[in-house]
C-alpha positions, 0 to 999 in steps of 0.5 A, spaced: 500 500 500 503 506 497 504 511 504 499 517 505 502 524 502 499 530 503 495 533 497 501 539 495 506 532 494 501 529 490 500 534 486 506 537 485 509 529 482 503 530 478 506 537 474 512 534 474 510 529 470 505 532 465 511 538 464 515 532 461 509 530 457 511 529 449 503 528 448 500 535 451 501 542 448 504 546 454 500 552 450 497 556 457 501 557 463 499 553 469 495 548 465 498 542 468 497 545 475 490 547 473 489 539 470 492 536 475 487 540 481 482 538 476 483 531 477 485 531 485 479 533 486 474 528 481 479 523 485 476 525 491 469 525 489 468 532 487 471 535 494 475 542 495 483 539 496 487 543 501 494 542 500 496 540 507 491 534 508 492 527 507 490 523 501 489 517 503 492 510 499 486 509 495 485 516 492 492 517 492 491 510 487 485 513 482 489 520 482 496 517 479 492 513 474 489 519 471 495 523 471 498 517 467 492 517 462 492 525 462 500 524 460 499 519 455 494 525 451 488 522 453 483 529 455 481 530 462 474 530 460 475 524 457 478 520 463 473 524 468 467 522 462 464 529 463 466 537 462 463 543 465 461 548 461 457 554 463 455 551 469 452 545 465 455 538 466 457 535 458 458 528 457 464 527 454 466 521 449 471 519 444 469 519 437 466 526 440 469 532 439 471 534 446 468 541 450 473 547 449 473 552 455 475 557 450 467 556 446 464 558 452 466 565 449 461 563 443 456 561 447 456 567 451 456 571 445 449 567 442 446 569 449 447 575 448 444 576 441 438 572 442 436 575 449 434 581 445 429 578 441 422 577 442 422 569 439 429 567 439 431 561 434 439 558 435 442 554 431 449 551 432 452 547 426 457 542 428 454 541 434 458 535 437 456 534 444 452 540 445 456 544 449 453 550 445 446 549 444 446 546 451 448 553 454 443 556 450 437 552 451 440 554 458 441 561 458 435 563 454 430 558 455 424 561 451 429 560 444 427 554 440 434 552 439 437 546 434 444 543 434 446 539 428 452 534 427 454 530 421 456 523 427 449 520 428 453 518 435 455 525 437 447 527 435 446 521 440 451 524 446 447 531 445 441 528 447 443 525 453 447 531 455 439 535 454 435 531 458 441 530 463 441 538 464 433 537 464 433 544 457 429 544 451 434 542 445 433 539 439 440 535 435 439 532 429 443 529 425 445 534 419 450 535 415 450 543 416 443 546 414 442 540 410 438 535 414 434 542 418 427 543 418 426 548 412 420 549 413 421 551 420 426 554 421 428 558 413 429 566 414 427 565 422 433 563 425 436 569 429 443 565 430 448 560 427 453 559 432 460 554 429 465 551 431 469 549 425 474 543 423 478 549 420 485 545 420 488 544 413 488 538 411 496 537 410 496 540 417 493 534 421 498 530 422 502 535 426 497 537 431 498 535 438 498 527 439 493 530 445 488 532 439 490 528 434 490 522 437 483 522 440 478 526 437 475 524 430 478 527 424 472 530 422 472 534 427 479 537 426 478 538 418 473 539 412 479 535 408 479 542 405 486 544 403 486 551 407 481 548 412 476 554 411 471 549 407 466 550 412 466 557 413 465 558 406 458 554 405 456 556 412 457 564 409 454 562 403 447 558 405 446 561 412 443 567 409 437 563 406 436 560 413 438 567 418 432 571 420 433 579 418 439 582 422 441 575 423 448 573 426 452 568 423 458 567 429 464 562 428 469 561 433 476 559 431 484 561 432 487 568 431 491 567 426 484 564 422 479 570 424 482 574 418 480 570 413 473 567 416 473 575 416 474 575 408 469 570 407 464 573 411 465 579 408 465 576 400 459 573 401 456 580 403 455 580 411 455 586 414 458 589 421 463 583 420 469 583 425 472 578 430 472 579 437 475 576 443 474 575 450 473 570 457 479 567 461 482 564 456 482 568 449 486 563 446 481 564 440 477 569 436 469 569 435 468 573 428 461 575 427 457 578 422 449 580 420 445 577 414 447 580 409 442 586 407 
């Protein structure tokens, strides 16, 4: 049976050995440390940790076998089956694009919209689990929201994480707009929200093994040589199916907002820029209205 240790030991072997890590992308300061207090605590059954109690042997046990996970790339939403995402808890699965922290940002930019409206409709395109329409449905809970994914098992996630979180959305399997209720939702939708696979193709193979390893490749790419495949039908078809003054919002990297911002433009959007915000601010949600 392995000694009791104080939780700040624990911890501090736990950073040590995420920082040696060739599997994780040390993109944010104190992202191990973060990590690893995530996980202590979801070894201690979602308790507060105090660096200088005990941790008792078998905790300690469960808490080294996730770090030993987490340190071979695996995501912590993964090993601890969820993610927390605007204060809703959202199943995670492999072969389901993982929650971003960072599009907690694009939801709240949504939220913001479709508040203003007397009957708000949201559609989030590329929906995977449903972190964003989820948070919607939440937030603005007289919005007729719809989540659409091209992976039938994604679709399926997204419907367990509604009723588990007790919202109103409906997922549906759909490959963009297509696969949506026309009938219903054609010129009335008063927000598209999308997270995009905008990784070029060519380009997939360096992504972190973190990333590369396990989340499905659709979900990283459209197969599109620059990556903007999406965005592109998504500025082309989505002003058939925005409401007047709709907004089209697509989250993405900052070295990519400029682009996104160039397509948008092209296909006639109005009041088109990218903005910024959150903790994080590791990524860039470019906006723009329905082209007039």
């Amino acid at each position: 049976m392995p000694p009791v240790m104080k939780a700040s030991a624990l911890l501090a072997h736990a950073v040590e050995k995420l920082e040696a890590s060739d599997a994780i992308d040390h993109w944010q300061k104190n992202r191990e440390l973060y990590e690893a207090e995530d996980l202590l605590m979801h070894a201690m059954g979602g308790q507060e940790v105090e660096l200088d109690e005990d941790v008792p042997p078998r905790v300690r046990r469960r808490f080294e076998a996730m770090v030993a996970r987490r340190a071979a790339g695996e995501p912590v939403p993964f090993i601890k089956g969820y993610a927390e995402f605007r204060g809703i808890q959202v199943l995670a699965r492999p072969g389901v694009f993982v929650p971003r922290d960072s599009s907690e940002f694009l939801a709240e930019q949504a939220v913001r919209r479709l508040r203003a409206r007397r009957s708000p409709v949201h559609v989030d395109l590329a929906t995977g689990g449903g972190p964003i329409a989820l948070a919607v449905a939440n937030e603005v809970p007289k919005a007729i929201v719809y989540g659409a994914d091209l992976s039938p098992e994604a679709v399926a996630l997204a419907r367990t994480n509604a009723k588990r979180a007790g919202v109103r959305a409906t997922f549906v399997v759909a490959d963009l707009f297509t696969g949506l209720p026309k009938r219903k939702l054609a010129g009335k939708v008063d927000v598209v929200t999308l997270h995009p696979p905008y990784v070029p193709r060519d380009e997939v193979r360096d992504l972190p093994d973190e990333i590369r390893a396990w989340e499905p490749t659709h979900t990283l790419t459209d197969q599109s040589e620059d990556g903007m495949g999406l965005v592109r039908r998504a500025a082309h078809e989505g002003p058939e199916w925005l409401a007047r003054n709709g907004w089209l919002l697509v989250e993405v990297s900052p070295d990519r907002s400029r682009e996104v911002m160039r397509i948008l433009r092209a296909a006639g959007f109005r009041e088109v820029r990218s903005t910024k915000g959150g903790d994080l601010k590791v990524t860039r949600v470019v906006v723009g209205r329905r082209p007039a």
